[in-house]
Each structure stands twice: as C-alpha cells, then as structure tokens.
C-alpha positions as CSV (number, residue, x, y, z in Angstrom):
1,X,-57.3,48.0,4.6
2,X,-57.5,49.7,0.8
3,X,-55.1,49.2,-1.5
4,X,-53.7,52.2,-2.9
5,X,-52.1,50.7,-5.5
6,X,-52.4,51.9,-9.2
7,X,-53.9,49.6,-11.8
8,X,-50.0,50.2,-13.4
9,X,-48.7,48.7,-10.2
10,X,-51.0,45.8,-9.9
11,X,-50.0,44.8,-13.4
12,X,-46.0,45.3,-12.6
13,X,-46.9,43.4,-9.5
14,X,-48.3,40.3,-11.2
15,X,-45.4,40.5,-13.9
16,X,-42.6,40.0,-11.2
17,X,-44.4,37.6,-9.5
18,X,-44.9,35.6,-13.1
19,X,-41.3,35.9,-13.2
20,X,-40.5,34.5,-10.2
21,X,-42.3,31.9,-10.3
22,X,-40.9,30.6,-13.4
23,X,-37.4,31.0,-12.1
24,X,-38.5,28.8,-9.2
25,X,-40.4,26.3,-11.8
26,X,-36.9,26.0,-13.4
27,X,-34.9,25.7,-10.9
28,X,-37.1,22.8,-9.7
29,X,-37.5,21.2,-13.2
30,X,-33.1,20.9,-13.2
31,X,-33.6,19.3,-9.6
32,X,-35.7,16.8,-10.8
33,X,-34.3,16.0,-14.0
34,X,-32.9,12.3,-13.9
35,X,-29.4,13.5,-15.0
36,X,-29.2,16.1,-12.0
37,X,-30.6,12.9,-9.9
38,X,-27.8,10.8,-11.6
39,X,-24.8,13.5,-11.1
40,X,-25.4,14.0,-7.7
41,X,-25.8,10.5,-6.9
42,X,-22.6,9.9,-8.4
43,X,-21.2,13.1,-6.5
44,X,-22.2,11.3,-3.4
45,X,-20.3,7.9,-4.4
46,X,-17.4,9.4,-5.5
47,X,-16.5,11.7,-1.8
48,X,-17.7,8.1,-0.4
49,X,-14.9,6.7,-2.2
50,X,-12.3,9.5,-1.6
51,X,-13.2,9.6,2.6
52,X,-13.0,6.2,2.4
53,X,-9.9,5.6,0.7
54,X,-8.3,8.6,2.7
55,X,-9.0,7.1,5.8
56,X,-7.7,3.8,4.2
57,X,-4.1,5.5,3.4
58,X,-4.1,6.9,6.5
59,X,-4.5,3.8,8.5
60,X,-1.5,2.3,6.1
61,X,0.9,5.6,6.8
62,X,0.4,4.8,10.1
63,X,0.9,0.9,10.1
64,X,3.9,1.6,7.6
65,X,5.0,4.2,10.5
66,X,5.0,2.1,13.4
67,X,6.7,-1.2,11.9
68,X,9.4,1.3,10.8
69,X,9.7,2.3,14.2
70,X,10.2,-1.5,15.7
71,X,12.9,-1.1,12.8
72,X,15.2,2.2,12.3
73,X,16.0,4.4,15.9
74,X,15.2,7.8,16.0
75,X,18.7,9.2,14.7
76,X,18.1,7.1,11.6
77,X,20.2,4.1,12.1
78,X,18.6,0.4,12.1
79,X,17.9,-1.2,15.1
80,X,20.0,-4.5,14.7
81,X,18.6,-6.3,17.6
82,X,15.2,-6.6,15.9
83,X,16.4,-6.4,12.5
84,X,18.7,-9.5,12.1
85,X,16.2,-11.8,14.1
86,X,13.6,-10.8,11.7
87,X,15.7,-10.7,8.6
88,X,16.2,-14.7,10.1
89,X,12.5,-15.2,10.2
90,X,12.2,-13.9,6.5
91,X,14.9,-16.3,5.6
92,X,13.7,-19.4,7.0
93,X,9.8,-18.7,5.8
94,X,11.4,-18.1,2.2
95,X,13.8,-21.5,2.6
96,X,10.6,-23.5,3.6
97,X,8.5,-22.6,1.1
98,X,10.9,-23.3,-1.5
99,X,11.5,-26.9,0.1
100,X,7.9,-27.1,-0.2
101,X,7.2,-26.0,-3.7
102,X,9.9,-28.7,-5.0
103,X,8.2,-31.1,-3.0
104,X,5.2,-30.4,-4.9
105,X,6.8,-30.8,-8.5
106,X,8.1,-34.1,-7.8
C-alpha cells in the first residue's frame, strides 16, 4: 500500500499528532500531581463521611419515628396507657439517682 500523501500533509500529520500528545502528557501530568492525588483522596473521604452520616440520620428518623409511635396515636393524641407508666419510670430513675448522688456527698 503507497501513501499518497503530500509532503504538506505528512508534516500537518505529525503537527496534530505533536499536539495531541501533549494534551494527553498534560492531562496525565495534573493526574499525577500530589495535589490532584490529595483532592481526590479527600473527595473520597468526605462522600464517605456524608453516606455515612446520611445513613446515620436516617437510622435516628426512624428510631425517633417508631418510639413516637409507642407514644402519640395516629390522630395525634398521646397514648396515655404507655405514656403515664413510662412518665413513672422516668420519675423513679430520676428520684433514685438523686438519692444516690446525696449519698455520695455525705
């Protein structure tokens, strides 16, 4: 196979190709430039940190949601059979550690 291609060409050839192929020798020098390295480590870290404290906020919503639940019916109003028992609990934990904390003192 000849090539038909004018000296002209040949020349405009190489020139693009030179191009080229410093483009791509940039674009690899910014890659591997230790402040790229460092920027998208610390990309990486910080969507870490935001899935993982999304999943943790949603694992709270829903805690929150279901104790409020065992607490307040559906139309809003408290639930008084679970409320005063555990209002009582609440009370006596309170009342027992403050016996104990002035046992301490003395």
């Amino acid at each position: 196979m000849s090539d038909t291609r004018t000296p002209a060409q040949i020349e405009a050839d190489i020139i693009s190709r030179r191009d080229q192929l410093a483009v791509v020798l940039d674009e690899i020098g910014v890659r591997v430039h230790p402040k790229t390295i460092m920027d998208d480590a610390k990309a990486k870290v910080a969507a870490t940190v935001d899935r993982t404290a999304g999943r943790a906020f949603v694992a709270v919503n829903r805690t929150v949601s279901d104790v409020k639940a065992q607490f307040v019916a559906e139309d809003g109003s408290p639930r008084l059979e679970r409320v005063i028992p555990a209002a009582l609990v609440v009370a006596g934990a309170v009342a027992l550690l403050t016996v104990s904390s002035r046992r301490k003192k003395r």
